[in-house]
C-alpha positions as CSV (number, residue, x, y, z in Angstrom):
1,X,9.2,-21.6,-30.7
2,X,9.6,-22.5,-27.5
3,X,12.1,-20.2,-26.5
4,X,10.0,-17.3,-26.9
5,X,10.2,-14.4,-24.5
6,X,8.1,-13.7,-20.9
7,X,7.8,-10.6,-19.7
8,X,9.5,-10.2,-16.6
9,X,6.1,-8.4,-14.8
10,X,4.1,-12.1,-15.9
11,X,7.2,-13.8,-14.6
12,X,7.4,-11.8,-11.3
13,X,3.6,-12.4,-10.7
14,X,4.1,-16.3,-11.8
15,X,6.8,-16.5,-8.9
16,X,5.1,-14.4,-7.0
17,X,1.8,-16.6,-6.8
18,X,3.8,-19.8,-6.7
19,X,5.3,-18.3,-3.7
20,X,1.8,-17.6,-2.1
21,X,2.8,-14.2,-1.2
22,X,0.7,-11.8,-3.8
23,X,-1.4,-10.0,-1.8
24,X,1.7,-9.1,0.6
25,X,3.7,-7.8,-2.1
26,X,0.5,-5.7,-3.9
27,X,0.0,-4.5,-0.5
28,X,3.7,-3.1,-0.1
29,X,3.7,-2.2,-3.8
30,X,0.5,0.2,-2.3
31,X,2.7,1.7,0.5
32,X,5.3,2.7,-1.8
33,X,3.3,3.9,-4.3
34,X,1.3,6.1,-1.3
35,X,2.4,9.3,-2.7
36,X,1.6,8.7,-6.1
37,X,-2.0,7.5,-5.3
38,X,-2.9,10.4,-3.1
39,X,-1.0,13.2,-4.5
40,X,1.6,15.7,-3.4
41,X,-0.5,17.6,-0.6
42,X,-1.9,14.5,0.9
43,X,1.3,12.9,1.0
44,X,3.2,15.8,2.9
45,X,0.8,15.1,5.5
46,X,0.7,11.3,6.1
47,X,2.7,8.9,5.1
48,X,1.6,4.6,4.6
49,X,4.1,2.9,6.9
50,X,2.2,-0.5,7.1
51,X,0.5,-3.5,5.6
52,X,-0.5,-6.3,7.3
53,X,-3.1,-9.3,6.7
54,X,-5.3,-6.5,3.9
55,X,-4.8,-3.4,6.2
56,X,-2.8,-0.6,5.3
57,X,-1.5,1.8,8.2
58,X,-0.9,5.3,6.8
59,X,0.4,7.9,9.8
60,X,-1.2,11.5,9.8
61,X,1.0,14.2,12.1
62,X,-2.0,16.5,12.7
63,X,-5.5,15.3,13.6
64,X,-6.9,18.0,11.3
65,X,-5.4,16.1,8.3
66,X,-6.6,13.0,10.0
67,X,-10.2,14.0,10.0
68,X,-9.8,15.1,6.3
69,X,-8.6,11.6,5.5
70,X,-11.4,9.6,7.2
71,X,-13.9,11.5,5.0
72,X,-11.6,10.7,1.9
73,X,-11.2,7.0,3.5
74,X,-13.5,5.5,0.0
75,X,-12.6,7.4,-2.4
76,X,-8.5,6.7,-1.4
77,X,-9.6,3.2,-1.2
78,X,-11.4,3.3,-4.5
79,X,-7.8,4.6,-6.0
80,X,-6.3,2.0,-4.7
81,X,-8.2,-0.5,-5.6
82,X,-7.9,0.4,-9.3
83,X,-4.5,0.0,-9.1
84,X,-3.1,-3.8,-10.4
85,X,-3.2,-5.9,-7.3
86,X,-4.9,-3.2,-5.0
87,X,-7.3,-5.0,-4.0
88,X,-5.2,-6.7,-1.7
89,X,-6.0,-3.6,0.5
90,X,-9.6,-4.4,2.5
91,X,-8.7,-1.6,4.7
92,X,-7.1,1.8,5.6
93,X,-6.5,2.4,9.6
94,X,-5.6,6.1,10.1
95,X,-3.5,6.7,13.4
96,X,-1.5,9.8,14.8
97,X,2.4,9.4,14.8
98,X,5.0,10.9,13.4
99,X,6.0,10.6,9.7
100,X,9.5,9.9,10.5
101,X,8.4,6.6,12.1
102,X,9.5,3.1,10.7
103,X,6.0,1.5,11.2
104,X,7.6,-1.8,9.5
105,X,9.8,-2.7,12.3
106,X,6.3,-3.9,14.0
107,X,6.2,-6.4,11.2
108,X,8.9,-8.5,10.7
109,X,6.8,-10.6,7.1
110,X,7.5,-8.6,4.9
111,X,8.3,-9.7,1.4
Protein backbone atom coordinates (compact mmCIF):
# COMPACT_ATOMS: atom_id res chain seq x y z
CA UNK A 1 0.00 0.00 0.00
CA UNK A 2 2.59 2.15 0.33
CA UNK A 3 3.95 1.88 -2.95
CA UNK A 4 1.15 3.30 -4.56
CA UNK A 5 1.56 5.63 -7.57
CA UNK A 6 1.94 9.83 -7.63
CA UNK A 7 1.29 11.51 -10.43
CA UNK A 8 4.12 13.13 -11.88
CA UNK A 9 2.14 16.81 -12.21
CA UNK A 10 1.54 16.40 -7.90
CA UNK A 11 5.21 15.29 -7.84
CA UNK A 12 6.48 18.17 -10.03
CA UNK A 13 4.50 20.77 -7.99
CA UNK A 14 5.71 18.94 -4.60
CA UNK A 15 9.38 19.56 -5.90
CA UNK A 16 8.53 22.44 -7.21
CA UNK A 17 7.17 24.14 -3.86
CA UNK A 18 9.98 22.52 -1.84
CA UNK A 19 12.17 24.28 -4.15
CA UNK A 20 10.43 27.70 -3.45
CA UNK A 21 10.26 28.43 -7.01
CA UNK A 22 6.32 28.00 -8.03
CA UNK A 23 5.35 31.16 -8.95
CA UNK A 24 8.59 31.47 -11.36
CA UNK A 25 7.88 28.38 -13.11
CA UNK A 26 3.77 29.19 -13.39
CA UNK A 27 4.86 32.38 -14.66
CA UNK A 28 7.13 30.82 -17.49
CA UNK A 29 4.60 28.05 -17.95
CA UNK A 30 2.28 31.51 -18.86
CA UNK A 31 4.87 32.75 -21.47
CA UNK A 32 4.97 29.57 -23.22
CA UNK A 33 1.55 28.99 -23.15
CA UNK A 34 1.09 32.97 -24.63
CA UNK A 35 -0.18 31.76 -27.81
CA UNK A 36 -2.60 29.35 -26.59
CA UNK A 37 -4.17 31.87 -24.10
CA UNK A 38 -4.59 34.71 -26.54
CA UNK A 39 -5.31 32.99 -29.68
CA UNK A 40 -3.81 32.83 -33.13
CA UNK A 41 -4.35 36.66 -34.31
CA UNK A 42 -3.15 38.09 -31.08
CA UNK A 43 -0.22 36.01 -30.98
CA UNK A 44 1.00 36.91 -34.63
CA UNK A 45 1.24 40.25 -33.25
CA UNK A 46 3.02 40.10 -29.84
CA UNK A 47 4.75 37.75 -28.45
CA UNK A 48 5.47 37.14 -24.07
CA UNK A 49 9.22 37.26 -23.80
CA UNK A 50 9.45 37.89 -19.97
CA UNK A 51 8.54 37.12 -16.46
CA UNK A 52 9.99 38.50 -13.64
CA UNK A 53 9.03 39.04 -9.78
CA UNK A 54 4.69 38.57 -11.09
CA UNK A 55 5.18 40.70 -14.32
CA UNK A 56 4.89 39.28 -17.57
CA UNK A 57 6.58 41.31 -20.57
CA UNK A 58 4.72 40.45 -23.84
CA UNK A 59 6.40 42.61 -27.07
CA UNK A 60 3.87 44.21 -29.57
CA UNK A 61 5.74 45.21 -33.19
CA UNK A 62 3.05 47.83 -34.01
CA UNK A 63 1.61 50.32 -31.56
CA UNK A 64 -1.80 49.79 -33.15
CA UNK A 65 -1.82 46.28 -31.82
CA UNK A 66 -0.38 47.71 -28.67
CA UNK A 67 -3.29 49.96 -28.04
CA UNK A 68 -5.64 47.04 -28.81
CA UNK A 69 -3.91 45.06 -26.04
CA UNK A 70 -4.01 47.72 -23.22
CA UNK A 71 -7.80 47.76 -23.64
CA UNK A 72 -7.80 43.75 -23.64
CA UNK A 73 -5.02 44.14 -20.64
CA UNK A 74 -8.17 42.46 -17.95
CA UNK A 75 -9.75 40.33 -19.71
CA UNK A 76 -6.00 38.66 -20.99
CA UNK A 77 -5.27 38.78 -17.40
CA UNK A 78 -8.55 37.23 -16.32
CA UNK A 79 -7.41 34.18 -18.96
CA UNK A 80 -4.53 33.89 -17.36
CA UNK A 81 -5.43 33.82 -14.15
CA UNK A 82 -7.79 30.86 -14.78
CA UNK A 83 -5.18 29.01 -15.81
CA UNK A 84 -3.47 26.49 -12.93
CA UNK A 85 -0.82 28.65 -11.28
CA UNK A 86 -1.74 31.90 -13.20
CA UNK A 87 -2.10 33.76 -10.71
CA UNK A 88 1.44 34.02 -10.37
CA UNK A 89 0.98 36.78 -13.05
CA UNK A 90 0.05 40.36 -10.96
CA UNK A 91 0.83 42.07 -14.06
CA UNK A 92 1.17 42.52 -17.89
CA UNK A 93 3.69 45.43 -19.10
CA UNK A 94 3.15 46.00 -22.88
CA UNK A 95 6.29 47.50 -24.69
CA UNK A 96 7.30 47.97 -28.52
CA UNK A 97 10.20 45.68 -29.78
CA UNK A 98 10.53 43.29 -32.12
CA UNK A 99 9.09 39.73 -31.84
CA UNK A 100 12.34 38.20 -32.75
CA UNK A 101 13.89 39.54 -29.57
CA UNK A 102 15.17 37.15 -26.72
CA UNK A 103 13.66 39.24 -23.83
CA UNK A 104 15.17 36.40 -21.35
CA UNK A 105 18.63 37.22 -21.83
CA UNK A 106 17.70 40.37 -19.41
CA UNK A 107 17.00 37.68 -16.79
CA UNK A 108 19.38 35.34 -15.97
CA UNK A 109 16.64 33.32 -12.83
CA UNK A 110 14.94 31.55 -14.70
CA UNK A 111 13.92 28.09 -13.70
Amino acid sequence: MGNEPIRLGRLLEKIIGALGIQDKFHGWQIVSRWPDIVGPEIARQSRAVRFVDGILTVVVEKDAWRQELEMQRESILDKIRALPGGKAVKKIVLRAGSLMENGNDQDDSRC
